[in-house]
C-alpha positions in Angstrom: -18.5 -9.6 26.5 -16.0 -6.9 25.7 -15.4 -6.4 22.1 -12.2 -5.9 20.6 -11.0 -2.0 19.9 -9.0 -1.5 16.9 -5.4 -1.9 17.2 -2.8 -1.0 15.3 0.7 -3.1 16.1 3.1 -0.3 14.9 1.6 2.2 18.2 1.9 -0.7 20.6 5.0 0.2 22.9 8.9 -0.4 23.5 9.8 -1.0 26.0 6.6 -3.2 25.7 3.6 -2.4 28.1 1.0 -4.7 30.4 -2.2 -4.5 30.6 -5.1 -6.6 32.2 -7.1 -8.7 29.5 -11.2 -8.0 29.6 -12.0 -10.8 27.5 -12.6 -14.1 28.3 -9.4 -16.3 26.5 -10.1 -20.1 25.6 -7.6 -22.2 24.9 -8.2 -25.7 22.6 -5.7 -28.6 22.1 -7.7 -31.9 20.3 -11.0 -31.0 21.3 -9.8 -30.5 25.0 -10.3 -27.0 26.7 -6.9 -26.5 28.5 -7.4 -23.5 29.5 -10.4 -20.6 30.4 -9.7 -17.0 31.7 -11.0 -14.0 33.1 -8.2 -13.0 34.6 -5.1 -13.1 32.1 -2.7 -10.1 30.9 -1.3 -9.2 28.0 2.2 -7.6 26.7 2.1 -5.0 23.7 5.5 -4.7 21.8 6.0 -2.6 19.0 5.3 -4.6 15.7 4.2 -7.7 17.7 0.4 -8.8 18.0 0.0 -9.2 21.8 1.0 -12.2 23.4 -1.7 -13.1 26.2 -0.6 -14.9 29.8 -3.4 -17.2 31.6 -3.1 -17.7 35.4 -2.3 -21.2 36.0 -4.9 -21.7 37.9 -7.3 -21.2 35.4 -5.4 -24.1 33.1 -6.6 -27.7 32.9 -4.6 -29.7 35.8 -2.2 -32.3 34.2 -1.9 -30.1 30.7 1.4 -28.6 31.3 4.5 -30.8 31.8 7.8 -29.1 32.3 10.1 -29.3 29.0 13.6 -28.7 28.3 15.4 -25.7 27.5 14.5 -21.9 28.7 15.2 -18.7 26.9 16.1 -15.0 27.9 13.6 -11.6 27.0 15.8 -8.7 27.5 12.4 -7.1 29.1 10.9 -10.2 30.6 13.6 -12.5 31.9 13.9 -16.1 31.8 11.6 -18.4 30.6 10.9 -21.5 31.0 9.2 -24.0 28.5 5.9 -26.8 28.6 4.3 -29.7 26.6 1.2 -29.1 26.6 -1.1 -32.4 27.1 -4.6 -33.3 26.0 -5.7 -37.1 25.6 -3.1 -38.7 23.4 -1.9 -35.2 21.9 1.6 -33.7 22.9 2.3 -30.3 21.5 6.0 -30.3 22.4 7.4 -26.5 23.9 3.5 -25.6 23.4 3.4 -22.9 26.2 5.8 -21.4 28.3 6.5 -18.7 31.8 8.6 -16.3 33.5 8.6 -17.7 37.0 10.7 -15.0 37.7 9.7 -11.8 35.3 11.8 -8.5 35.8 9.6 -5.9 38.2 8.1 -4.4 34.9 6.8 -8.1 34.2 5.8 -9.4 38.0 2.2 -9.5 37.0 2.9 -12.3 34.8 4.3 -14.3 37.1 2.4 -17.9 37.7 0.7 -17.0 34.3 1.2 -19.5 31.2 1.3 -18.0 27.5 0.3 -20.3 24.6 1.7 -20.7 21.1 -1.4 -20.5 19.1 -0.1 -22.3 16.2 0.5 -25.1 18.4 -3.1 -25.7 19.8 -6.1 -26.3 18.0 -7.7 -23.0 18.4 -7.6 -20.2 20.6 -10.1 -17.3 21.4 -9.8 -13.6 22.7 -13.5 -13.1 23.7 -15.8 -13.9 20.1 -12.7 -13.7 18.2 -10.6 -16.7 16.9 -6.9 -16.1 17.2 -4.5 -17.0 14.0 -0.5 -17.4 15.5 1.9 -14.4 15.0 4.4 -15.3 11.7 7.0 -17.3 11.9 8.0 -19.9 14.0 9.5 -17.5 16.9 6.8 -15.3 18.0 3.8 -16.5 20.1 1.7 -13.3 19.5 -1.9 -14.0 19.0 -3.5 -12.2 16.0 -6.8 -11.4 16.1 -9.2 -9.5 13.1 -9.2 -6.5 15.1 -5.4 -6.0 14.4 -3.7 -3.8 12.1 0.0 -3.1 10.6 2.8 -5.2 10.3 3.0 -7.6 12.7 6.5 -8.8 13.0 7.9 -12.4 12.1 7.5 -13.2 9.1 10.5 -13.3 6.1 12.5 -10.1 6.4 11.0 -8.8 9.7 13.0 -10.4 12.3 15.9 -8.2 12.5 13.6 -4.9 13.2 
Protein backbone atom coordinates (compact mmCIF):
# COMPACT_ATOMS: atom_id res chain seq x y z
CA UNK A 1 0.00 0.00 0.00
CA UNK A 2 0.98 3.59 -0.68
CA UNK A 3 0.46 5.82 2.21
CA UNK A 4 -0.90 9.19 2.05
CA UNK A 5 1.72 12.28 1.86
CA UNK A 6 0.57 15.40 3.60
CA UNK A 7 -1.41 17.74 1.65
CA UNK A 8 -2.17 20.90 2.05
CA UNK A 9 -5.45 22.19 -0.16
CA UNK A 10 -4.42 25.82 -0.41
CA UNK A 11 -0.87 24.62 -2.74
CA UNK A 12 -3.06 22.41 -4.83
CA UNK A 13 -3.28 24.18 -8.36
CA UNK A 14 -5.49 26.52 -10.72
CA UNK A 15 -5.93 25.78 -13.25
CA UNK A 16 -6.35 22.38 -11.43
CA UNK A 17 -3.77 19.57 -12.19
CA UNK A 18 -4.18 15.48 -12.83
CA UNK A 19 -2.40 13.10 -11.51
CA UNK A 20 -2.54 9.23 -11.50
CA UNK A 21 -3.91 7.75 -8.11
CA UNK A 22 -1.43 4.96 -6.23
CA UNK A 23 -3.91 3.91 -3.91
CA UNK A 24 -6.29 1.36 -4.13
CA UNK A 25 -9.98 3.47 -3.95
CA UNK A 26 -13.12 1.39 -2.68
CA UNK A 27 -16.30 2.53 -3.11
CA UNK A 28 -19.48 1.30 -0.59
CA UNK A 29 -23.21 1.85 -1.20
CA UNK A 30 -25.51 -0.52 1.53
CA UNK A 31 -22.99 -2.98 2.08
CA UNK A 32 -22.41 -3.40 -1.74
CA UNK A 33 -18.80 -2.72 -3.17
CA UNK A 34 -19.56 -0.67 -6.34
CA UNK A 35 -16.55 0.02 -7.14
CA UNK A 36 -12.49 -1.16 -6.66
CA UNK A 37 -9.45 0.69 -8.40
CA UNK A 38 -5.98 0.65 -9.15
CA UNK A 39 -6.17 2.57 -11.88
CA UNK A 40 -8.14 5.93 -11.11
CA UNK A 41 -6.98 9.74 -11.29
CA UNK A 42 -7.37 12.53 -9.46
CA UNK A 43 -7.88 16.48 -9.96
CA UNK A 44 -6.28 19.03 -7.45
CA UNK A 45 -7.94 22.49 -7.33
CA UNK A 46 -6.98 25.14 -5.27
CA UNK A 47 -9.00 24.97 -1.87
CA UNK A 48 -10.74 21.81 -2.99
CA UNK A 49 -9.90 18.23 -1.39
CA UNK A 50 -9.28 16.08 -4.54
CA UNK A 51 -11.95 14.60 -6.32
CA UNK A 52 -10.93 11.03 -7.47
CA UNK A 53 -12.30 9.34 -11.09
CA UNK A 54 -12.61 5.33 -11.27
CA UNK A 55 -12.42 3.64 -14.71
CA UNK A 56 -15.66 2.24 -15.45
CA UNK A 57 -14.52 -0.77 -15.87
CA UNK A 58 -13.43 -1.23 -12.50
CA UNK A 59 -17.28 -0.34 -11.29
CA UNK A 60 -19.87 -2.99 -10.36
CA UNK A 61 -21.95 -3.70 -13.71
CA UNK A 62 -25.61 -2.52 -13.35
CA UNK A 63 -24.53 0.30 -10.46
CA UNK A 64 -24.71 3.24 -12.60
CA UNK A 65 -27.97 4.22 -14.41
CA UNK A 66 -27.93 7.42 -16.52
CA UNK A 67 -29.88 10.46 -14.63
CA UNK A 68 -31.08 13.71 -15.69
CA UNK A 69 -29.53 16.80 -15.97
CA UNK A 70 -25.56 17.62 -16.80
CA UNK A 71 -23.49 20.51 -15.67
CA UNK A 72 -20.56 22.69 -17.20
CA UNK A 73 -16.68 22.90 -15.42
CA UNK A 74 -15.06 25.79 -17.07
CA UNK A 75 -11.72 23.31 -16.95
CA UNK A 76 -13.48 19.97 -17.35
CA UNK A 77 -16.44 20.34 -19.73
CA UNK A 78 -19.73 18.79 -19.58
CA UNK A 79 -20.80 16.41 -17.27
CA UNK A 80 -23.08 14.11 -17.14
CA UNK A 81 -24.95 12.62 -14.02
CA UNK A 82 -25.85 8.73 -12.45
CA UNK A 83 -27.92 6.89 -9.83
CA UNK A 84 -25.97 4.90 -8.35
CA UNK A 85 -27.67 1.24 -7.51
CA UNK A 86 -27.05 -1.31 -4.92
CA UNK A 87 -29.85 -3.94 -3.80
CA UNK A 88 -32.88 -1.87 -3.01
CA UNK A 89 -30.74 1.45 -2.48
CA UNK A 90 -30.86 4.45 -5.11
CA UNK A 91 -28.53 7.27 -4.37
CA UNK A 92 -30.08 9.70 -6.83
CA UNK A 93 -27.22 12.03 -9.03
CA UNK A 94 -24.69 9.76 -6.82
CA UNK A 95 -21.80 9.84 -9.32
CA UNK A 96 -21.18 11.47 -12.37
CA UNK A 97 -18.45 11.89 -15.96
CA UNK A 98 -17.05 13.94 -18.52
CA UNK A 99 -17.55 11.77 -21.61
CA UNK A 100 -16.06 14.46 -23.33
CA UNK A 101 -13.34 16.31 -20.94
CA UNK A 102 -11.36 19.37 -22.47
CA UNK A 103 -7.67 18.00 -23.72
CA UNK A 104 -6.25 19.02 -20.20
CA UNK A 105 -8.96 16.48 -18.80
CA UNK A 106 -8.90 13.46 -21.60
CA UNK A 107 -7.49 11.13 -18.95
CA UNK A 108 -10.63 11.18 -17.26
CA UNK A 109 -12.64 10.22 -19.79
CA UNK A 110 -14.66 6.74 -19.25
CA UNK A 111 -13.83 7.33 -15.55
CA UNK A 112 -16.76 7.77 -12.92
CA UNK A 113 -16.28 10.18 -9.78
CA UNK A 114 -18.35 9.54 -6.68
CA UNK A 115 -20.09 11.84 -4.21
CA UNK A 116 -18.91 10.48 -0.92
CA UNK A 117 -21.58 11.82 1.05
CA UNK A 118 -23.88 9.89 -1.08
CA UNK A 119 -22.40 6.26 -0.53
CA UNK A 120 -21.89 4.48 2.50
CA UNK A 121 -18.22 4.76 2.70
CA UNK A 122 -15.38 5.41 0.58
CA UNK A 123 -11.53 4.63 0.88
CA UNK A 124 -8.31 6.16 -0.62
CA UNK A 125 -5.91 3.22 0.29
CA UNK A 126 -6.26 2.67 4.56
CA UNK A 127 -7.90 5.89 4.74
CA UNK A 128 -11.76 6.43 5.13
CA UNK A 129 -12.90 9.47 3.08
CA UNK A 130 -15.42 12.14 4.76
CA UNK A 131 -17.31 14.28 1.68
CA UNK A 132 -15.95 17.79 0.84
CA UNK A 133 -18.58 20.56 2.57
CA UNK A 134 -21.46 21.44 1.27
CA UNK A 135 -23.76 19.99 -0.95
CA UNK A 136 -21.83 21.07 -4.33
CA UNK A 137 -18.44 19.70 -4.10
CA UNK A 138 -17.69 16.03 -4.49
CA UNK A 139 -14.04 16.24 -3.14
CA UNK A 140 -13.02 13.42 -0.97
CA UNK A 141 -11.34 14.46 2.32
CA UNK A 142 -9.10 12.37 3.72
CA UNK A 143 -6.93 12.79 7.38
CA UNK A 144 -4.00 13.49 5.52
CA UNK A 145 -5.43 16.83 4.33
CA UNK A 146 -4.78 20.27 5.47
CA UNK A 147 -6.20 23.99 4.97
CA UNK A 148 -9.40 25.15 4.00
CA UNK A 149 -11.05 23.05 1.98
CA UNK A 150 -13.70 24.98 0.11
CA UNK A 151 -17.64 24.58 0.41
CA UNK A 152 -18.79 25.16 3.31
CA UNK A 153 -20.76 28.59 4.55
CA UNK A 154 -18.95 31.62 3.16
CA UNK A 155 -16.43 29.74 0.89
CA UNK A 156 -18.27 29.29 -2.28
CA UNK A 157 -17.68 32.51 -3.92
CA UNK A 158 -13.67 32.15 -3.64
Amino acid sequence: MTDLRTENVQDYPRPPAVERVPQRLRVLLAGTEIANSTGAWRVLETHHAPTYYIPTQDILPGALRPAPGSSHCEWKGRAVYFDVLAEQTIAPRGAWSYPRATAGFAQIEDHVAFYPGAMSAAWVGAYAVTAQPGDFYGGWVTSNLTGIVKGGPGTLGW
